[in-house]
N, C-alpha and C positions, 0 to 999 in steps of 0.2 A: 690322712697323710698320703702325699703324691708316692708314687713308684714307678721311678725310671727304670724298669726292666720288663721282660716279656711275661711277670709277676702280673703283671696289669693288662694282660691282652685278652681277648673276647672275641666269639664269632657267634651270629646270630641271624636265624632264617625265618622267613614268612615265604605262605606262598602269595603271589600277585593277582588280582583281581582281574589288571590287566595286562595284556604283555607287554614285558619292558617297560614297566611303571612303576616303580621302586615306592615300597611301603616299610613301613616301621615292621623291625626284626621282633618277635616276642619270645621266639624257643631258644634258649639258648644252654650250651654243652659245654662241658668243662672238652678240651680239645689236645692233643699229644703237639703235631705237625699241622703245619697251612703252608703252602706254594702259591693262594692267590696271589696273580697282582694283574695290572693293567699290562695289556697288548699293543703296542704300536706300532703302525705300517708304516712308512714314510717314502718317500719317492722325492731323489735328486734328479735336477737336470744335470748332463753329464756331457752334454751339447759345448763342443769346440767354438772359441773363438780363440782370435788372434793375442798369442802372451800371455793368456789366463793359464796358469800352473795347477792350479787346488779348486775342487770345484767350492761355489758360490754360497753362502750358506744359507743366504737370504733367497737358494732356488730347493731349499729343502722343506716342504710342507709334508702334512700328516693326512695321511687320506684314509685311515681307518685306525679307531681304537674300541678293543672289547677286549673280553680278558678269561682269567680260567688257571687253573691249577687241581691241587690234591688238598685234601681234609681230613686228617683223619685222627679219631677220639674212640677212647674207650666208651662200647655199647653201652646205657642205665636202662633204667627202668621207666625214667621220664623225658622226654624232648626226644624222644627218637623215632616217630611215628611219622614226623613232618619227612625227617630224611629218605625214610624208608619212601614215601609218599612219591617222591621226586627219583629215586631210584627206579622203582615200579611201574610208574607212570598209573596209579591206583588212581581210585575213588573213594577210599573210606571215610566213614564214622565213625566217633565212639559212643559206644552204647553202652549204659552201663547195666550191669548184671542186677536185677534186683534193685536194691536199694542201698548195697553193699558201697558204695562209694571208690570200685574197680569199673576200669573198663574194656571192654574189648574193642579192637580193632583187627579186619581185614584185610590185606593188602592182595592184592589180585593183580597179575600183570595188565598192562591196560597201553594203550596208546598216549604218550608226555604231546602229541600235538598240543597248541590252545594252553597249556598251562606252565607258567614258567615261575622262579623264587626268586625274591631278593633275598640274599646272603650279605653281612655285614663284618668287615673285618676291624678289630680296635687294635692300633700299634702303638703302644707307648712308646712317646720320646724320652728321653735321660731325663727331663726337668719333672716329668712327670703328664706331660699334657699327652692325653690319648688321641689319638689322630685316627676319622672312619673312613675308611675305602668300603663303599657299597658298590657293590656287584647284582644289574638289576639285569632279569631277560635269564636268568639261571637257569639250566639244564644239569641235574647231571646225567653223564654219556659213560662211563664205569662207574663197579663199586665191587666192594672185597669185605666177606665176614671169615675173620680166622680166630682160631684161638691155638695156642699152646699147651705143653702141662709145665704149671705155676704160673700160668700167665691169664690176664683175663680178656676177653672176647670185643676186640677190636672190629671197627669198621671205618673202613678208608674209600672214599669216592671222588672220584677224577668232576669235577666242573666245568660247564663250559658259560660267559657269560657275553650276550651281547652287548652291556655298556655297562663302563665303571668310572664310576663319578667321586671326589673328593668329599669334605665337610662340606655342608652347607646347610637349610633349614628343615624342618618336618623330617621326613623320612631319611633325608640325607645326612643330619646330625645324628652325634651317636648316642645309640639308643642303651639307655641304663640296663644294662646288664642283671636280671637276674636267676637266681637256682634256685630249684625245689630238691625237698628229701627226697631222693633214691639210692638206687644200691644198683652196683654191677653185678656182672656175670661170670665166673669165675671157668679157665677149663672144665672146671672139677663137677659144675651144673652144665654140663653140655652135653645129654646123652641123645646118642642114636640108635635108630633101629632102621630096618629093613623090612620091607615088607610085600607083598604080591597084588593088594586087593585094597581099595577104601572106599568107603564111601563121602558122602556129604550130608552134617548134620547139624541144622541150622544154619548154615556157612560153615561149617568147619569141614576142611579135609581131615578125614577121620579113618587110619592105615585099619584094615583089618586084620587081628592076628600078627602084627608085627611080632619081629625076632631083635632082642638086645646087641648091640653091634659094642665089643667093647675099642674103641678109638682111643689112637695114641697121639693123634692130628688132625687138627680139619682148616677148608678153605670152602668157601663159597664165592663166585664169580658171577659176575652180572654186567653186561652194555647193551644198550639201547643205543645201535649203530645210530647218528642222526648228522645231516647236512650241515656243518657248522661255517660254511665259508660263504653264505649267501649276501654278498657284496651286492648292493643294489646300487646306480646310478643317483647319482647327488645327493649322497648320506654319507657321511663318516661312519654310520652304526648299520649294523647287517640286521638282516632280517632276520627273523626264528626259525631256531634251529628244528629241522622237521624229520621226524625219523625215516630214513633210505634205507634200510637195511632190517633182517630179519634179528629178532633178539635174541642175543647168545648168552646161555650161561653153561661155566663147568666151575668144576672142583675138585679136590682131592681129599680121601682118608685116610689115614696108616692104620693099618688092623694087624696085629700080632696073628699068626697064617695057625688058625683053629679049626677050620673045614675046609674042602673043595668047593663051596657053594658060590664064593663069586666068580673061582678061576673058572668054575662050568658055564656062569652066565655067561661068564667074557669071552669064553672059545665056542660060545653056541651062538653066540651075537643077540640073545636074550635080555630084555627089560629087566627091569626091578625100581621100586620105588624105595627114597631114601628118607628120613625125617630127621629132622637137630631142633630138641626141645631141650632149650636156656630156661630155667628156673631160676628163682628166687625165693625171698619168704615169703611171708605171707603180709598183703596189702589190704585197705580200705577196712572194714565194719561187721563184715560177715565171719571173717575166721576161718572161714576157706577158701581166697582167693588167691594165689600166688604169681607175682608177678614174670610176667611169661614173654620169653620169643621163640616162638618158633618158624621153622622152615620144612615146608611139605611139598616135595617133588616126585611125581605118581611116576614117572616115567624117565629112568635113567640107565645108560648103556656106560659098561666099563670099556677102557680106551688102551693102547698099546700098554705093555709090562704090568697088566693084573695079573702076573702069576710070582710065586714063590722065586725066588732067588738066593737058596742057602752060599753062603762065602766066610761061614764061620762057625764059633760052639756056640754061638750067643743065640736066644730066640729070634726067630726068623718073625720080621714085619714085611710085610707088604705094603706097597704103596697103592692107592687104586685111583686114578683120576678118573672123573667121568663126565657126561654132556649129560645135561638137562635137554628133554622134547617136550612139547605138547602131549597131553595122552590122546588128544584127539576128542576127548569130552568134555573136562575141564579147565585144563589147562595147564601150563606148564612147572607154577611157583605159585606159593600162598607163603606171605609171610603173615604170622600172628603176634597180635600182641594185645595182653594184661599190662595197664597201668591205670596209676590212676590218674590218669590225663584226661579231662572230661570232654577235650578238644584235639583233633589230632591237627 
C-alpha cells in the first residue's frame, strides 16, 4: 500500500569509489530530521537598456548547483559505522571477534581528502510515489553526539555535497530501503569516566585506572574545517571539498559538583582524559559481546565556568565544556564500535 506521507521517506549512504561518482546507497537508518536539498547559484544580467523595466528572465542562467544540509537520527547498533567513517575521515575494518559473529570497528581521526559518500534522500509524494534526491561528492564538515536523561543518544551531522542529481537510472534510482535488527542507546547506557593515563591494546585506547564520572548531560562536537566553495572555471559543479583548517572538537558535561578535582584541573590549566561508553545487550554467538560505542579522548582541557555556581537549596551541577587536543602520541578521538556489521 502507497503512503503519501513522510511515513514513507528513507536516507541512505555509501561511500564512493570515486569522487563525485554516485553509487547505490546500501546502510540505511531509521532518521528524526533532514535539511538536504539542492543549492543553486544563479546570475542575472541586470545590464540597462532603453524602456526595459524588470530584468529579462531569459538573461538568468544557473552557474552552479551542489547542495548540503543537516541529518540527524537516533544512534543503533547497526549502519552507524559508515557515518561515523565520513565524520572521522577514518579508515576502518570490521573484524570480527573470534567467530562470535560481533564485530569491531576503529574509527581514528584521519584526513576526509580523496574520499567522499553518496547519501540518498526518498520524499514521498501524496499519491504515494517516492521521489530520490542523491547527493553525490559528500563530505560531512560537522557532527554532534548528545544524549539526555530519558532520552536516547542522538547524532546530528551537518553535509556538504558537490552535486545533486534527481531520479534516474542505476545509482541514481531509489534504492530499496532496508533495516537490520538493532537496538539504540539509551542515556541510561552512557557511562563516563575520567581518567590520567591509557594505553593501547590491540587498537583499543585503553584509560588506565579511570574514575566513574556520574553525568547529568553530555555533548560531543566534531568539524573537519574543509574548502567548500572551490568553483572551478567551465563546470557548474565544484571541486572536492579539501580540508584548510585544523580539526575541532569540544563538548560539554553536567556533573552534579562532588569534588574539586575538575575545578583544580580547570584553574591549573591541566589535561585530563574523558571516555563515554554506550552499551548495549548482548549481540552475535558468543554470549559476551555487547554491543558498543564508545568515545576515547586522551587529552582534554576544561574551558571558562568549570567551577561551582551555588544560586540556590537545590544540588549544585556544574557545567564543564571542554576542547579536545591531540595528546601528541596518539591522537586526538577514537570512536569504537561492536556490531554486528560484518562491513563498515
Amino acid at each position: 500500500m502507497a503512503i503519501g506521507s513522510g511515513l514513507a521517506a528513507q536516507i541512505g549512504i555509501a561511500k564512493e569509489s570515486v569522487v563525485n561518482t554516485p553509487v547505490a546507497v546500501t546502510a540505511f537508518n531509521p532518521f528524526l530530521t533532514s535539511t538536504l536539498m539542492p543549492r543553486i547559484t544563479t546570475a542575472v544580467d541586470m545590464g540597462l537598456q532603453a524602456g526595459q523595466l524588470a530584468p529579462i528572465g531569459a538573461r538568468r542562467i544557473i552557474t552552479g548547483l551542489d547542495g548540503g544540509g543537516d541529518v540527524t537520527f537516533n544512534v543503533a547498533s547497526k549502519a552507524f559505522g559508515r557515518w561515523v567513517q565520513a565524520a572521522m575521515g577514518s579508515t576502518p575494518t570490521a573484524t570480527q571477534i573470534g567467530t562470535s559473529g560481533a564485530y569491531t570497528q576503529f574509527h581514528n581521526l584521519g584526513s576526509a581528502d580523496g574520499t567522499t559518500f553518496t547519501i540518498q534522500v526518498g520524499a514521498p509524494e501524496t499519491g504515494g510515489t517516492v521521489d530520490p534526491l542523491t547527493f553525490s561528492g559528500s563530505k560531512i564538515t560537522a557532527w554532534e553526539l548528545a544524549a539526555q536523561p530519558g532520552g536516547l543518544m542522538t547524532f546530528k551531522a551537518t553535509v556538504d555535497s558537490m552535486k545533486v542529481q534527481p531520479t534516474g537510472a542505476g545509482a541514481l534510482g531509489l534504492q530499496a530501503a532496508s533495516y537490520s535488527a538493532d537496538q539504540n542507546f539509551g542515556f541510561n547506557q552512557c557511562a563516563w569516566s575520567s581518567f590520567s593515563a591509557m594505553t593501547v591494546v590491540s587498537s583499543l585506547w585503553t584509560p588506565t585506572s579511570p574514575t566513574a564520572l556520574k553525568v547529568r548531560n553530555m555533548s560531543i562536537k566534531g568539524a573537519q574545517p574543509k574548502k567548500v566553495d572551490r568553483w572551478i572555471a567551465g563546470s557548474s559543479t565544484k571541486d572536492e571539498q579539501l580540508g584548510n583548517g585544523f580539526t575541532q572538537a569540544t563538548g560539554q558535561i553536567d556533573i552534579d559538583y562532588a569534588s574539586t578535582t575538575f575545578q583544580a584541573a580547570y584553574l591549573a590549566g591541566t589535561s585530563l582524559g574523558l571516555q563515554m561508553s554506550a552499551t548495549g545487550s548482548i549481540i552475535g554467538t558468543s554470549g559476551t559481546n555487547v554491543a558498543t560505542v564508545q568515545v576515547t579522548m586522551p587529552y582534554v582541557t576544561l574551558e571558562q565556568g568549570s567551577t561551582p555556581q551555588p544560586n540556590g537549596p537545590d544540588v549544585i551541577t556544574v557545567s564543564y565544556p571542554f576542547t579536545v587536543y591531540d595528546d601528541g602520541t596518539n591522537g586526538s578521538m577514537q570512536i569504537y564500535i561492536i556490531s554486528t556489521d560484518s562491513a563498515v
